[in-house]
C-alpha positions, 0 to 999 in steps of 0.5 A, a space after each residue: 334434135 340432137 343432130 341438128 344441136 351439134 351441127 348448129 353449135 360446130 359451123 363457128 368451128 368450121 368456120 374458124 377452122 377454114 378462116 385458119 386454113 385459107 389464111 396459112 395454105 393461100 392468104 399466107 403466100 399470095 403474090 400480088 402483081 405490083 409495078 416496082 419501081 426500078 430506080 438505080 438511085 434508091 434502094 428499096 425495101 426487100 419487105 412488106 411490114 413495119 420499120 422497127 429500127 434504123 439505125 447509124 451505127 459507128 464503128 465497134 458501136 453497140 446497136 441496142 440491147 435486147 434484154 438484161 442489158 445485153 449489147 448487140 452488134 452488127 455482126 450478132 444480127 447478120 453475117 457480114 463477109 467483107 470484115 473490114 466493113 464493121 470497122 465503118 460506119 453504116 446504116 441498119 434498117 429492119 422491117 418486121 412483116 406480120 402475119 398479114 403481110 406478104 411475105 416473099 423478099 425483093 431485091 432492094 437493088 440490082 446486082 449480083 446476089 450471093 447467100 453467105 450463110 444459112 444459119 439454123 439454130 442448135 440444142 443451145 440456141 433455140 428458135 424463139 416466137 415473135 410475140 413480143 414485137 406484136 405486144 411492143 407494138 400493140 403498147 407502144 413501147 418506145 423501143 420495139 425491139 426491147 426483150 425480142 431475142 429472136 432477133 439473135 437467135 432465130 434461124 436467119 440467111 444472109 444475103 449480099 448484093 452487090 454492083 459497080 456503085 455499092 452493096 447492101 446486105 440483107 438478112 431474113 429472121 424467121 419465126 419459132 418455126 425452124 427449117 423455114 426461109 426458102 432461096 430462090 435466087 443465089 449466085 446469079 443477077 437479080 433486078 431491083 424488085 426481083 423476088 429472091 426467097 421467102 420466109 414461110 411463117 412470121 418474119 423480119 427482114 434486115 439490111 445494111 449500108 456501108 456510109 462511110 463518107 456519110 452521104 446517104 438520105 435514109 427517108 424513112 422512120 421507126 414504126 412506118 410502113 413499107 412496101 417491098 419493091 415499092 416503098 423507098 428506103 434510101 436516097 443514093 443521089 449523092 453516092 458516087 463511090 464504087 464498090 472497088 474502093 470497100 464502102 461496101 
């Protein structure tokens, strides 16, 4: 009797405990067969989850503060190698993926893919949890990124991509768990829509665009969901730059 008292009582355990592992070693890494689109006059989103800002950011311009009226900047957020970019004006857009999202990263463009730096932290900057956008969310504060350190803390890698008409920089963030965005494409061509790494537990995905004749179309909103190499981010209809003239 007892035997069967403690069987009974164990299987929501059990199934808890397989929901858990179904969800970390299989839900968690899926990857879906999607027709991306590959259209040279949009740049697409690298993610899947939710638009938590888009931004037009001016020179020397502070993008927000995250808490205790700390300003942030560009280049707080993701490392940018051309210098002379944080001295135009550009768009940022970053897209929170959950725990339900997949979470492998596309190429929001073709071009050639360069990671810049790998960034993990140290004993004085230490990794920090994403729960705070979850409750942002959830009580529908009106700035979704108010009190969310990790957003400048947190082990990140930076990406450019780059062709003869623009470049756009993208940056993963990773969760409280270090050691744990992975690269699959560096230093080679990549396709729009192409997968070039992944963010093993819960992440962001940040990129930006260098405007500074201020003629790109963003076509998305804060709190609006995407889907990597599918949902369109940017219109580029009126980009006739090239790369050679530093727009970026």
């Amino acid at each position: 009797m007892t035997i069967l008292i403690f069987i009974y009582l164990s299987i929501p355990l059990i199934f808890c405990f397989s929901l858990f592992i179904f969800w970390r070693y299989f839900f968690f890494f899926r990857k879906p067969t999607r027709t991306n689109i590959h259209d040279n006059d949009f740049i697409l989103s690298p993610a899947d989850g939710f638009i938590i800002y888009c931004k037009k950011i001016e020179p020397g311009q502070d993008i927000f503060s995250i808490k205790n009226n700390n300003k942030i900047r560009l280049d707080d957020l993701m490392f940018i190698d051309d210098k002379s970019l944080l001295n135009q004006p550009g768009w940022l857009i970053g897209i929170f993926m959950t725990f339900l999202d997949v979470h492998y990263n596309v190429a929001p463009i073709s071009g050639y893919i360069t990671q810049i730096m790998h960034d993990f932290p140290s004993k004085l900057r230490k990794n920090k949890n994403m729960l705070k956008m979850y409750k942002n969310f959830l009580l529908h504060s009106k700035q979704l990124w108010e009190n969310c350190e990790y957003i400048i803390t947190n082990e990140r890698a930076s990406y450019i991509i780059k062709n003869e008409r623009l470049s756009v920089y993208v940056t993963q963030i990773a969760d409280s768990w270090i050691n744990k965005i992975v690269t699959y494409k560096n230093n080679e061509q990549i396709e729009q829509g192409q997968i070039f790494g992944l963010i093993r537990m819960g992440s962001q995905v940040d990129i930006f665009i260098s405007d500074k004749n201020d003629i790109l179309e963003i076509l998305v909103k804060e709190r609006q969901r995407v889907k990597a190499g599918i949902s369109k981010l940017v219109s580029l209809k009126n980009y006739t730059e090239s790369v050679d003239e530093k727009i970026g």
